[in-house]
Backbone bond lengths (Angstrom), bond angles and torsions (degrees), N, CA, C in turn:
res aa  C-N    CA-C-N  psi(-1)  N-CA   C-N-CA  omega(-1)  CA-C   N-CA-C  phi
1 X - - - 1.460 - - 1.524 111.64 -
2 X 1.261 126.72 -43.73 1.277 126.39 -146.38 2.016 92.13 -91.28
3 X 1.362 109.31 -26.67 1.788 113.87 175.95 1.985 101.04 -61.70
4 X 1.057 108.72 -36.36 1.689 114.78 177.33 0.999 125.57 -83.13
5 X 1.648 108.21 -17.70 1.190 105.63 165.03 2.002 119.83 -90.98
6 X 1.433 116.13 -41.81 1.142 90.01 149.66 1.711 134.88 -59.88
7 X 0.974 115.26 -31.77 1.648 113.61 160.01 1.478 103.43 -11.74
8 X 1.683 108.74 -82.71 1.052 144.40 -138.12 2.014 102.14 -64.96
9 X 1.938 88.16 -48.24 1.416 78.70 176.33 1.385 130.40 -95.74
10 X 1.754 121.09 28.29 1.181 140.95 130.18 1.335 127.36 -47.00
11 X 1.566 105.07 -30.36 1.487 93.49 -153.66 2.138 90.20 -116.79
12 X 1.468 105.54 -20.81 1.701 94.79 -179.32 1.962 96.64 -111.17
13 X 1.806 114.19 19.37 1.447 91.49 -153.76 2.151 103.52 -76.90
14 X 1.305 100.30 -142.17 1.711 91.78 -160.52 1.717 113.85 -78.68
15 X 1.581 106.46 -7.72 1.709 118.39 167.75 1.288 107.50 -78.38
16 X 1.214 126.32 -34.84 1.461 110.03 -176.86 1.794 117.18 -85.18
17 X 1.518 94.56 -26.97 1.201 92.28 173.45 1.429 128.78 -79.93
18 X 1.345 123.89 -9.95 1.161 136.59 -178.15 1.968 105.70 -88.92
19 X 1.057 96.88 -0.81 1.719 114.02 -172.10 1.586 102.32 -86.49
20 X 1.750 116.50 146.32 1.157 122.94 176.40 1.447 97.53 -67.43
21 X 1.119 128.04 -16.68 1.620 142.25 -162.66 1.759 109.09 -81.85
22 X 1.060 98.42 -12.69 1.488 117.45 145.63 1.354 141.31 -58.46
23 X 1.432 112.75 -27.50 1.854 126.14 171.36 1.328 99.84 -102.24
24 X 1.435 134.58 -22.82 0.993 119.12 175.28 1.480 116.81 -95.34
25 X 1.170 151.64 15.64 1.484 166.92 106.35 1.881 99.36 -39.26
26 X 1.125 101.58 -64.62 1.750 88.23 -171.72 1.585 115.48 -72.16
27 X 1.331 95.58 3.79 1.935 100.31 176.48 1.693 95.68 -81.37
28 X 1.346 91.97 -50.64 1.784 98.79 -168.77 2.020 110.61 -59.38
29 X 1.170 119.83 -45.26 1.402 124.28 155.53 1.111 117.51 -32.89
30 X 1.492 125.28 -61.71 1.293 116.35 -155.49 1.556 97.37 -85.08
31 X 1.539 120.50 -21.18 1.273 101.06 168.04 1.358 146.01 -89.33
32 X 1.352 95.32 -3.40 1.338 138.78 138.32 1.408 125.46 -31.09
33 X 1.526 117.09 -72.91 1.227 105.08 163.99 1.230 135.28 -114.03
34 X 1.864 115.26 38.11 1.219 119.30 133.58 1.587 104.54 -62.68
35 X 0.532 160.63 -28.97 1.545 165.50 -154.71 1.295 99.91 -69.63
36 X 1.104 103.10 -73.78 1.522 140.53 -164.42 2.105 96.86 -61.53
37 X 0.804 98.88 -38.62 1.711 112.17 -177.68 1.744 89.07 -70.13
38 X 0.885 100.43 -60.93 1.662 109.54 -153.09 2.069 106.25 -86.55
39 X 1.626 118.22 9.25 0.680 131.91 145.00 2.006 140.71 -93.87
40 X 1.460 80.82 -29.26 1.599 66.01 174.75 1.626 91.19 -123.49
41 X 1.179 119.28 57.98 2.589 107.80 -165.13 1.826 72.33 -82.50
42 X 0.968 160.32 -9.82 1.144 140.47 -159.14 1.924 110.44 -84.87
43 X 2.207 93.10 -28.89 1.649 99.66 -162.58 1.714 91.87 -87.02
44 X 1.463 111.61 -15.98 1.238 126.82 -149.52 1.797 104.03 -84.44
45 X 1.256 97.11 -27.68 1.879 110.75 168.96 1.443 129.38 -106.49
46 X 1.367 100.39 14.93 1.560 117.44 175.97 1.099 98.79 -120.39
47 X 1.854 105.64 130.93 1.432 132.76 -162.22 1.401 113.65 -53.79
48 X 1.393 106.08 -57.58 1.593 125.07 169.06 1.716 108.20 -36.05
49 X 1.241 115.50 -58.44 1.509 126.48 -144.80 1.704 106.65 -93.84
50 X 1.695 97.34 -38.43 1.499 96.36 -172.10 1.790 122.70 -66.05
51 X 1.299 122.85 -8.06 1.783 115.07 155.22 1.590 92.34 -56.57
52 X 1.242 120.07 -90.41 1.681 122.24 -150.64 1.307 141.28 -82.19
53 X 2.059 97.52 27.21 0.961 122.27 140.49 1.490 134.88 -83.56
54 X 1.686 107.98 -37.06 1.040 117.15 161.30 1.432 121.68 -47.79
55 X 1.452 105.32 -47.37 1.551 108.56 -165.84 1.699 93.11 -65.16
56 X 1.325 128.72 -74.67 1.129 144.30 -151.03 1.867 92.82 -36.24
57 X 1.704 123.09 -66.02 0.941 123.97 172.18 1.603 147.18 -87.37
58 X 1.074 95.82 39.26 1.483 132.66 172.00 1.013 130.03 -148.47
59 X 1.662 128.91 -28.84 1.163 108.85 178.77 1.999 104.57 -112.02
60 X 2.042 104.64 -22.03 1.306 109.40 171.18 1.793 115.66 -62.19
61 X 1.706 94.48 -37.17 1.515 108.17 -161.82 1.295 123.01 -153.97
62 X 1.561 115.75 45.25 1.478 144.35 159.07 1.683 123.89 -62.87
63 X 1.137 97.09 173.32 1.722 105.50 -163.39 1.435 94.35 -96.49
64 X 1.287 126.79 -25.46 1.889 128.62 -177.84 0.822 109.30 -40.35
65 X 1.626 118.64 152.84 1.753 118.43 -176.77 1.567 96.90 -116.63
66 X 1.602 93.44 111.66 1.478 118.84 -177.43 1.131 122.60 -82.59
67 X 1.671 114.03 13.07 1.889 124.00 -161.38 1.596 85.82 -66.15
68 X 1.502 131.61 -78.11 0.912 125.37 -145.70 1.951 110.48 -65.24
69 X 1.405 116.65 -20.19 1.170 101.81 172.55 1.002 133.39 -72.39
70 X 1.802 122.65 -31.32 1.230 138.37 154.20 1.758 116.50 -45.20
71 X 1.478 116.89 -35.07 1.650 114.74 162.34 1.249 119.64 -51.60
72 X 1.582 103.90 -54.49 1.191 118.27 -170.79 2.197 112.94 -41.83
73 X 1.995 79.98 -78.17 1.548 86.89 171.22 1.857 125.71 -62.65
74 X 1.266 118.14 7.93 1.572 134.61 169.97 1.783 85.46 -84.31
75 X 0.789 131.17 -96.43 1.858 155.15 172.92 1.959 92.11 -5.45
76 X 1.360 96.67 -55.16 2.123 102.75 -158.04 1.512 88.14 -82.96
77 X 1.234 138.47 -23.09 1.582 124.83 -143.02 1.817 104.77 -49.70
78 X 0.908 121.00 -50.38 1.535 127.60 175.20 1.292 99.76 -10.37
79 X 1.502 111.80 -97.81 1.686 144.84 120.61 1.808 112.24 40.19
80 X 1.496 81.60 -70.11 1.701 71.27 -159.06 1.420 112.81 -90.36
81 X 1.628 100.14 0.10 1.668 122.65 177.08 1.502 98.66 -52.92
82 X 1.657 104.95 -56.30 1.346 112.79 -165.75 1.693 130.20 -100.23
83 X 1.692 80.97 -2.48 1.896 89.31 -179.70 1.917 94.94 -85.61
84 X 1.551 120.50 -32.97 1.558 111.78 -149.87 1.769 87.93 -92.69
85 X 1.403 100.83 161.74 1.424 118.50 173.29 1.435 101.41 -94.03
86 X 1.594 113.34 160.70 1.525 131.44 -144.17 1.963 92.35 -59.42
87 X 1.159 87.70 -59.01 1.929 100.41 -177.80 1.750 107.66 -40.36
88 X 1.362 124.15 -44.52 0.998 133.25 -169.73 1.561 106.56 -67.92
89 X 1.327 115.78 -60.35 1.276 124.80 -170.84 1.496 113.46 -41.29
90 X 1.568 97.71 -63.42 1.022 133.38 -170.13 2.224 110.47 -53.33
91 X 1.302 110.23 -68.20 1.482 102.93 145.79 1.079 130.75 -44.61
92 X 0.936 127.70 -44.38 1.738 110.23 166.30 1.647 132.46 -66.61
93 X 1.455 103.51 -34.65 1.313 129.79 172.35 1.575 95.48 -39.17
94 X 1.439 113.88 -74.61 1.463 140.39 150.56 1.555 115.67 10.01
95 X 1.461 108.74 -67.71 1.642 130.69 -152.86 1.056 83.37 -92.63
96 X 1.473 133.63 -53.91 1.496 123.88 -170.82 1.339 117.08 -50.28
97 X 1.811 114.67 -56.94 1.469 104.23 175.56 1.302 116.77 -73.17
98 X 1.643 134.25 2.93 1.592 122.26 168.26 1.737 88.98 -64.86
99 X 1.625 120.17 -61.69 1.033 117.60 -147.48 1.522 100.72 -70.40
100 X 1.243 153.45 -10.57 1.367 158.75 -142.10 2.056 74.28 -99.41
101 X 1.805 119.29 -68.83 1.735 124.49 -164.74 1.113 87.14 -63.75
102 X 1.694 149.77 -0.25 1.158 106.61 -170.81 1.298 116.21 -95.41
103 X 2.139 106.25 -35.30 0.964 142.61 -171.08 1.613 123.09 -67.15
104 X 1.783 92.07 -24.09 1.414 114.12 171.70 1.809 99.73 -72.25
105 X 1.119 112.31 -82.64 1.700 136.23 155.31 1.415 101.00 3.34
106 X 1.462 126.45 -75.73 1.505 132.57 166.49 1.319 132.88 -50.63
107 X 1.263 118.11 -34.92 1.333 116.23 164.43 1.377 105.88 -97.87
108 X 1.712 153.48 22.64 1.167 140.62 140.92 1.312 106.54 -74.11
109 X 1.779 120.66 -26.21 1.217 100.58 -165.50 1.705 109.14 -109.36
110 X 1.294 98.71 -1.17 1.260 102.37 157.71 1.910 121.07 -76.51
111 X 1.225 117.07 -8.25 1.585 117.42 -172.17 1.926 85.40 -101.55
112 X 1.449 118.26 -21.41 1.563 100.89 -175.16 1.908 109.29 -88.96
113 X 1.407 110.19 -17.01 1.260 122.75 -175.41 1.400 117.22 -86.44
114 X 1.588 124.18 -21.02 1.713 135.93 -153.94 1.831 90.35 -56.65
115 X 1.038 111.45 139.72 1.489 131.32 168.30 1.292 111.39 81.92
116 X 1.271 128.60 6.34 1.626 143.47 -168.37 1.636 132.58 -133.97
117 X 1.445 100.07 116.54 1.231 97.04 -169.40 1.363 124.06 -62.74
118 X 1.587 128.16 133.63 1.308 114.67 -165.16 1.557 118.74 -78.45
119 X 0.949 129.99 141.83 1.397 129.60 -175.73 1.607 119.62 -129.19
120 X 1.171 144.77 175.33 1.529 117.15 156.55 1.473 125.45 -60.54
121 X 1.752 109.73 -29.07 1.136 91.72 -165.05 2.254 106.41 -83.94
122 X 0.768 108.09 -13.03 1.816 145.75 -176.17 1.720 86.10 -61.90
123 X 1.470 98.09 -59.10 1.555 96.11 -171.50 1.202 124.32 -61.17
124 X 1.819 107.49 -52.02 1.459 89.28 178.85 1.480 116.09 -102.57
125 X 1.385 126.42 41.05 1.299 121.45 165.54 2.213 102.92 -85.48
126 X 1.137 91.66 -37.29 1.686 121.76 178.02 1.858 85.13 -59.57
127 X 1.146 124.22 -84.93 1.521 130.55 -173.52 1.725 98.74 -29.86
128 X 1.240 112.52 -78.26 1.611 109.79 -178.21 1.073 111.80 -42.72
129 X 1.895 143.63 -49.32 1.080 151.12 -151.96 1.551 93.42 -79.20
130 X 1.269 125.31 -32.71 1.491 103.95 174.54 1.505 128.06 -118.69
131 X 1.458 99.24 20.38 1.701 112.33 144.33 1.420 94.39 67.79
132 X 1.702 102.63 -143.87 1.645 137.57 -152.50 1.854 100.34 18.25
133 X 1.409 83.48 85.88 1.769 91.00 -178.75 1.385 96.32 -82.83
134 X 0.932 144.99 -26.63 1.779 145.82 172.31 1.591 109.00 -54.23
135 X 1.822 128.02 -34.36 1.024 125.77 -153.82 2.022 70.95 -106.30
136 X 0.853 127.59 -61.58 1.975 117.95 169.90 1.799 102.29 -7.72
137 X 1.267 97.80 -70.37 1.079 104.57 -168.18 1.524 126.62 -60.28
138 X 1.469 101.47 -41.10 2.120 98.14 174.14 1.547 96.88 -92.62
139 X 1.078 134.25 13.65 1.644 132.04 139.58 1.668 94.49 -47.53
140 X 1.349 113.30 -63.07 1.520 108.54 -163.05 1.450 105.33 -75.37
141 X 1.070 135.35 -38.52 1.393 151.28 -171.57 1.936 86.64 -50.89
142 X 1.402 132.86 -64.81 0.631 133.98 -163.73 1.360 119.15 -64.05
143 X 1.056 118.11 -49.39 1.661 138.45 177.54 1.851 88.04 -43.60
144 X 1.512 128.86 -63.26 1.196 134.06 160.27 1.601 105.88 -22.49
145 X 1.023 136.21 -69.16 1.434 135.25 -140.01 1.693 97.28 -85.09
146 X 1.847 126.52 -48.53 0.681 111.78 -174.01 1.612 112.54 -65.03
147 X 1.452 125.42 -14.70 1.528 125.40 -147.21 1.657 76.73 -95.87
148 X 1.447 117.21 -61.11 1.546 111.39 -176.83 1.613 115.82 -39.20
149 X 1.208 113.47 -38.35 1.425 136.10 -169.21 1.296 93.43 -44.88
150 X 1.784 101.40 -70.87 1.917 107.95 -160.55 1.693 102.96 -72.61
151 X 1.144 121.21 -21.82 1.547 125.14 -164.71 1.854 96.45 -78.81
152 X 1.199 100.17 -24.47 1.571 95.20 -178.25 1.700 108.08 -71.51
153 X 1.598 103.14 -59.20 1.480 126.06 172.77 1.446 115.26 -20.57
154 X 1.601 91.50 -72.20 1.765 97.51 -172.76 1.696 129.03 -54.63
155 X 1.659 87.42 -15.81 1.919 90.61 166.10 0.963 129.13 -67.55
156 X 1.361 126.34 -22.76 1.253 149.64 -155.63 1.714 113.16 -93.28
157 X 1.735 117.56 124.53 1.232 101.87 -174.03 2.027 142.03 -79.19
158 X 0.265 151.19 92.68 1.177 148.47 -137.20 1.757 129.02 114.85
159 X 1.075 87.62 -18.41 1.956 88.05 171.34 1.317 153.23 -52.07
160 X 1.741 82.66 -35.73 1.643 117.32 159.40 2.016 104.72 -45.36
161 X 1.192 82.32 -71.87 1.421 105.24 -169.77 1.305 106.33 -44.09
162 X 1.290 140.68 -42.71 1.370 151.59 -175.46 1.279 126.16 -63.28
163 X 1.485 85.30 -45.64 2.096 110.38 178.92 1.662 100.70 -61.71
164 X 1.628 121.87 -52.39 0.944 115.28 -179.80 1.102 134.31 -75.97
165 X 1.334 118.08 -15.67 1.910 133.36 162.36 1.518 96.89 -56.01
166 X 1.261 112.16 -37.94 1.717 93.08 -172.83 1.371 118.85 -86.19
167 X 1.738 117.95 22.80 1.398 106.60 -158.56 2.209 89.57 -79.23
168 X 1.456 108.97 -49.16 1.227 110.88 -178.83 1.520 113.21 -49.13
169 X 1.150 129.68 -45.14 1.138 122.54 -167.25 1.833 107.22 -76.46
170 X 1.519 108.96 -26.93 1.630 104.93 -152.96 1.885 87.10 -88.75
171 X 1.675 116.05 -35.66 1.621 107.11 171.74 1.169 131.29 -66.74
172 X 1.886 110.13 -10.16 1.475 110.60 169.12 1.055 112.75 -73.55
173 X 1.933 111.79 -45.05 1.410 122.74 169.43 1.673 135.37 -29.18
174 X 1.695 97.15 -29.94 1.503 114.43 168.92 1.986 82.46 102.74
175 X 0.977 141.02 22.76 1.089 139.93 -152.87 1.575 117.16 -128.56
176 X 1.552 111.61 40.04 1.951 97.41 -142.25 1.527 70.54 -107.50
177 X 1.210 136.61 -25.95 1.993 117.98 179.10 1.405 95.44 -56.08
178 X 1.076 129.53 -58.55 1.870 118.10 -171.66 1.269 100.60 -57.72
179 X 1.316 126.59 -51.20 1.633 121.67 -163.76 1.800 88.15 -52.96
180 X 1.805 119.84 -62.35 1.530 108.73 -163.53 1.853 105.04 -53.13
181 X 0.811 103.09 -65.78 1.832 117.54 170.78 2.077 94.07 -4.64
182 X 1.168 99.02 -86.81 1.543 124.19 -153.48 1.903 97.78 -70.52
183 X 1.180 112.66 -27.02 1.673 123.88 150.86 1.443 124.68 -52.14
184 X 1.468 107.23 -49.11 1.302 109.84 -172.05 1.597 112.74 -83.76
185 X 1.178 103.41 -38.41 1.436 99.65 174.82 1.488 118.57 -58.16
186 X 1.272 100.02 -29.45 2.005 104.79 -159.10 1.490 91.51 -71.98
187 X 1.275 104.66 -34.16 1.254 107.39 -158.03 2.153 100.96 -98.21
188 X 0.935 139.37 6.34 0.880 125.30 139.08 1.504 126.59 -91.36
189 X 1.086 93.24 -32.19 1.705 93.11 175.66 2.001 116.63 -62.52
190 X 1.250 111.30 -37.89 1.520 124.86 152.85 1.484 103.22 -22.95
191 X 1.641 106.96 -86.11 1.500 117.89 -158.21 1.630 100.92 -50.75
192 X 1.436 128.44 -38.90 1.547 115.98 -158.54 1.562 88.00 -81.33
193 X 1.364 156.78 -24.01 1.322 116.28 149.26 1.865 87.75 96.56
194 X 1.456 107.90 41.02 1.590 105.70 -174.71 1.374 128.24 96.27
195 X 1.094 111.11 70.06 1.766 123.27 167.23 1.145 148.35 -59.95
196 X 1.575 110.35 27.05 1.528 130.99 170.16 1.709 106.04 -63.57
197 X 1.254 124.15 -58.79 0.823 149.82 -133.46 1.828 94.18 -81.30
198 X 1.411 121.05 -36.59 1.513 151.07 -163.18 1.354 103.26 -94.28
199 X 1.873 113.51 -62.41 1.213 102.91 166.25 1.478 139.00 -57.84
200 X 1.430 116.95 -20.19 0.885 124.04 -169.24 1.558 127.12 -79.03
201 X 1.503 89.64 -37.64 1.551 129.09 -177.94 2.044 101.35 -59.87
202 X 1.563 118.35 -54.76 1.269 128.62 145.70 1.567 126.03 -42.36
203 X 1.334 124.09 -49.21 1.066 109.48 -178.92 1.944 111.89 -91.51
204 X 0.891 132.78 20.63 1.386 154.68 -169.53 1.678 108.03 -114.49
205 X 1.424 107.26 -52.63 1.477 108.13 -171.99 1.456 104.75 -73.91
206 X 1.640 100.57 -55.09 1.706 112.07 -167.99 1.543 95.67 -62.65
207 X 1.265 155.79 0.76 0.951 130.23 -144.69 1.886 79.98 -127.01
208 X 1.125 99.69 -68.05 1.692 87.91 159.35 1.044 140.41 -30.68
209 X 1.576 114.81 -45.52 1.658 112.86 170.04 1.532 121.51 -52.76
210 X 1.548 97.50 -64.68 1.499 108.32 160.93 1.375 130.54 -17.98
211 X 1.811 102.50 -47.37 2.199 94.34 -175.10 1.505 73.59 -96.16
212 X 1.221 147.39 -57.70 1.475 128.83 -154.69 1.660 97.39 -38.79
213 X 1.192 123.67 -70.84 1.772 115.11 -151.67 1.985 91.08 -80.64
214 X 0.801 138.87 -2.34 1.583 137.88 169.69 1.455 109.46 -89.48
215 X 1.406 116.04 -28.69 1.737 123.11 164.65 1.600 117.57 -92.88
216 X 1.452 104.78 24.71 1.854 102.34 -158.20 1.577 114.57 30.25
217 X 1.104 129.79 45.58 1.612 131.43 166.86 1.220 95.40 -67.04
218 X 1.743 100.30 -156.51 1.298 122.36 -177.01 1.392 96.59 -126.08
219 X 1.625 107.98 110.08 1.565 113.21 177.52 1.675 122.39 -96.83
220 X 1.132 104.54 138.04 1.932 114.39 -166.98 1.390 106.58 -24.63
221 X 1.174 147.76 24.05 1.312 130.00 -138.95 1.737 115.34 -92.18
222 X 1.181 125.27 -178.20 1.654 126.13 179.07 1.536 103.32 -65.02
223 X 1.313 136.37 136.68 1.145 142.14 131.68 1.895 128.31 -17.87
224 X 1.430 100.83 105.86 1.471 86.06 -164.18 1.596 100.94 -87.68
225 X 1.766 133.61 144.68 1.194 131.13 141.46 1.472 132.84 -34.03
């Protein structure tokens, strides 16, 4: 955890953020997850599915600026080594390095996009131009591990109960975004009642997109105006 988290504050720390190179990363996000909206709106309006879609794309892979939470948990790591239980750690550990490929991922394709409006075809010429289709891929691999992660958790009795004993201790900690983080998931993954079906659906699409725009196919993408 703590190698991803400096990662992390390499890549959002107070030089980058002070950078015009900053609107052009949050251009690529938001078009990003129109994408992402307009790829799965189907899991996103089904009763079952719509908690841990939300979570996945908002809290796995949202537009929020996570610099200061990543300080935070950089600052607590000691702390949260020894405040979180093994499951806990361990999922987050998880989310951090999705978000470490993603953040990398976003600002490569924000340095191939600067001065250009994004389009599909804009996008994935930018996608090919910055390669490591292997690291594409355990992007998804990962999204897997954290979703397996919580789907394992929520079977388990007493866990509920645990997550929420730590809300006092983890907000004194200065730590209550991880406490919501590691809340929301448990607790969407709970309601869908078995996440084979969710994960799979994610690792199936994304995995397609990936060889589609790496084979110049035709990838699922939004409908352009």
């Amino acid at each position: 955890m703590l190698e991803h988290l400096n990662r992390l504050e390499e890549l959002r720390g107070p030089t980058k953020r002070e950078s015009e190179f900053l609107a052009d990363v949050k251009r690529v996000k938001q078009w990003q997850h129109a994408r992402l909206r307009y790829t799965y709106h189907d899991l996103s309006i089904d009763h079952r599915f719509a908690p841990a879609t939300a979570f996945f794309f908002d809290e796995l892979y949202g537009e929020k600026d996570t610099a200061q939470r990543d300080r935070d948990l950089l600052r607590m790591y000691p702390t949260i080594k020894r405040l979180l239980p093994k499951f806990a750690f361990e999922t987050l550990d998880n989310a951090l390095a999705l978000d470490v490929l993603s953040e990398e991922f976003d600002q490569a394709l924000a340095a191939q996009t600067r001065g250009v409006a994004i389009n599909n075809a804009v996008y994935c010429e930018a996608f090919r131009a910055v390669g490591r289709k292997v690291d594409r891929l355990r992007q998804v691999a990962l999204m897997q591990e954290v979703g397996h992660g919580l789907d394992l958790v929520v079977k388990k009795p007493l866990i509920y109960s645990t997550l929420k004993m730590l809300r006092r201790p983890s907000k004194l900690a200065g730590l209550a975004e991880m406490q919501q983080f590691l809340e929301a998931g448990f607790s969407a993954f709970r309601h869908m009642k078995g996440a084979t079906p969710f994960l799979h659906a994610i690792a199936e699409r994304e995995t397609a997109l990936i060889e589609a725009i790496f084979l110049r196919g035709v990838p699922n993408l939004p409908p352009e105006k």
